[in-house]
C-alpha positions, 0 to 999 in steps of 0.5 A, spaced: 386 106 331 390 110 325 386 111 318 392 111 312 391 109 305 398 107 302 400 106 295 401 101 291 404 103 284 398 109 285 393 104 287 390 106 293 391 101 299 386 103 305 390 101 312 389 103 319 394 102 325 393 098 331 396 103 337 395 098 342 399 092 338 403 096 334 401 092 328 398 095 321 393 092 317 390 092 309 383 093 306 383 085 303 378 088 298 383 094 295 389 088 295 384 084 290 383 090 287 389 090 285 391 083 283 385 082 279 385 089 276 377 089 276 373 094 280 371 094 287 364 090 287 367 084 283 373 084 288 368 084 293 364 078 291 372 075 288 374 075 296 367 072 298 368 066 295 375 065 296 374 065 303 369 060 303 373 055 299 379 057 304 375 054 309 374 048 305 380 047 303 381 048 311 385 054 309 381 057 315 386 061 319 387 065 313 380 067 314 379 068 321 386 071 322 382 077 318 379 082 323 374 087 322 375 095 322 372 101 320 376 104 313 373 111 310 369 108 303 369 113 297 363 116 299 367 119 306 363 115 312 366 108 315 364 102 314 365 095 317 371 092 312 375 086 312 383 088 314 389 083 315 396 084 317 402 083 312 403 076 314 395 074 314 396 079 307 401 074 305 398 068 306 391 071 302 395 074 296 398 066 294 391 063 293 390 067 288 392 066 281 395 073 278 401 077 275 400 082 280 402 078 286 410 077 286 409 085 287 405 085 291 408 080 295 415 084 295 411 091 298 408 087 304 414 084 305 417 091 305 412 093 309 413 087 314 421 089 314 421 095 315 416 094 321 422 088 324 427 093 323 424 098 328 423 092 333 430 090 333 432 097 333 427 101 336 430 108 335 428 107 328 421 108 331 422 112 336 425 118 330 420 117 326 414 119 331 419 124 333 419 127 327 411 127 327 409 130 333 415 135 331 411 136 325 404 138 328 408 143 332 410 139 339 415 142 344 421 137 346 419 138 353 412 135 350 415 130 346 419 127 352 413 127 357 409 123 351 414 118 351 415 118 359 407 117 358 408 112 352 413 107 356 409 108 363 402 106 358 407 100 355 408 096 362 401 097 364 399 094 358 404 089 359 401 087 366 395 086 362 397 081 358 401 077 363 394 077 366 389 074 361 386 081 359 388 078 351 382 080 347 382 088 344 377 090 347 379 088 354 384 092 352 380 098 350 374 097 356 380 098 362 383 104 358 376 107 358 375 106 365 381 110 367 381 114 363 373 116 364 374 116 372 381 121 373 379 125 367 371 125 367 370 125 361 370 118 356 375 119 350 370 120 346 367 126 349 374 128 351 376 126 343 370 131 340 372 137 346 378 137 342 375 137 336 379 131 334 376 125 329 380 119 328 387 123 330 390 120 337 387 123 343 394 123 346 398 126 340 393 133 342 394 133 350 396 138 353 403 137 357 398 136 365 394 132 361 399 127 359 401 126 366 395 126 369 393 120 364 401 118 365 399 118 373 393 113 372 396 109 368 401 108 373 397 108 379 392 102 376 398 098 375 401 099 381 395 097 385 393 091 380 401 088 383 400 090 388 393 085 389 396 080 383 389 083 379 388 077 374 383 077 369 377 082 366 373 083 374 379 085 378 382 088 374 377 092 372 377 093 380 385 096 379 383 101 373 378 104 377 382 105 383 388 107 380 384 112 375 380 115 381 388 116 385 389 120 379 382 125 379 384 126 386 389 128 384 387 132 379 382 136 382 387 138 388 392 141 383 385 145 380 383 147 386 391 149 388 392 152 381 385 156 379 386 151 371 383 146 368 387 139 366 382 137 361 382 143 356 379 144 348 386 145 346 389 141 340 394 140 335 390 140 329 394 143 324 392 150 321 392 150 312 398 153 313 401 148 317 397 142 313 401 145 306 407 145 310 406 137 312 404 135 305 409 138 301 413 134 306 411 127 307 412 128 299 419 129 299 420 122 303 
């Protein structure tokens, strides 16, 4: 998960980005915000209340299409806050009466376009993450295997989906399995190794890392065709193996080359370089 805040006529949005749906989702809250033009608390108890009369009124997918997620709140700590994607957004806007919502209604809708526009053409995307991991100082070797890894990730999880692993936190229980078996570590402490918070592991792994990851990745898939893995326990099963295919392999390449896969480095940007990316995400 990506934490963001976007601008609606300077008003703050919080956003965080689901990697694993490709799929944006908004601060309910920080939109009423903007709609009723009060402040955050009569927001809050304005949301409450509209969610309940949308059930009653038997509106309810508007309500139970609206996940849960951590955003960082004004005192600097995460909480549990209420998110939905620019359609369920869209939905929600229409039900409250106020000169705000034409506007916001056409800035979902131009964040839901521009996201259609990198699905038709894929290029798009691709691009922009380009541009960033060339920002954060990434080589063109480094940025061809993190999109090597990326498509190798995409197919497992597209095996995943065929196979009844539907819920996000199947998804994130298998990744943590492989993940835990070929590198020893669990993504967290492999997050807080590299000194990294709510920044994607991968955009700071090193080169070997990402194949190792790449490695397991593609073994679990491989073993979960092979014994037709369907569901939570045998794939389970397959993710395991295919992580322990990789650790064998990682430990080979330790023993053979006297270095360590898992490594503290990172690509967290230095003051110089954070000034360099600021000034220019605001000349875009």
């Amino acid at each position: 998960m990506k934490n963001d805040v976007k601008l609606f006529e300077q008003n703050k949005i919080r956003s965080i980005y689901d990697e694993e749906k490709d799929v944006w989702y908004f601060s309910v809250v920080d939109v009423m915000v903007i709609l009723l033009e009060k402040d955050y608390q009569t927001a809050r108890k304005y949301w409450n209340k509209l969610a309940e009369r949308l059930r009653n009124e038997g509106a309810e997918q508007s309500v139970t299409n609206c996940h849960q997620l951590k955003l960082e709140s004004a005192d600097g700590k995460k909480y549990l806050t209420t998110v939905a994607d620019a359609e369920t957004m869209l939905r929600i806007v229409q039900s409250v009466p106020s000169p705000k919502a034409e506007p916001i209604k056409q800035w979902l809708a131009k964040v839901g376009y521009e996201r259609m526009k990198e699905t038709i053409d894929p290029a798009i995307s691709i691009n922009r993450a380009r541009e960033n991991w060339q920002k954060l100082g990434h080589s063109e070797k480094w940025i061809q295997q993190r999109m090597m890894g990326q498509e190798t990730r995409n197919k497992l999880t597209d095996y995943w989906k065929e196979h009844n692993i539907t819920k996000d936190e199947e998804y994130a229980i298998l990744t943590k399995i492989i993940h835990q078996e070929w590198s020893g570590l669990s993504v967290k402490e492999h997050k807080q190794l590299k000194g990294l918070k709510s920044q994607n592991l991968r955009d700071h792994m090193s080169e070997a890392e990402l194949i190792f990851t790449a490695l397991a990745e593609l073994s679990t898939r491989q073993v979960a065709e092979n014994t037709s893995a369907t569901g939570m326990k045998e794939n389970k099963k397959a993710a395991k193996i295919g992580g322990n295919i990789s650790k064998r392999a990682r430990e080979d390449f330790e023993e053979r080359t006297g270095q360590k896969v898992v490594t503290d480095e990172n690509y967290l940007p230095t003051k110089k370089k954070q000034k360099s990316i600021n000034k220019s995400k605001d000349c875009e």
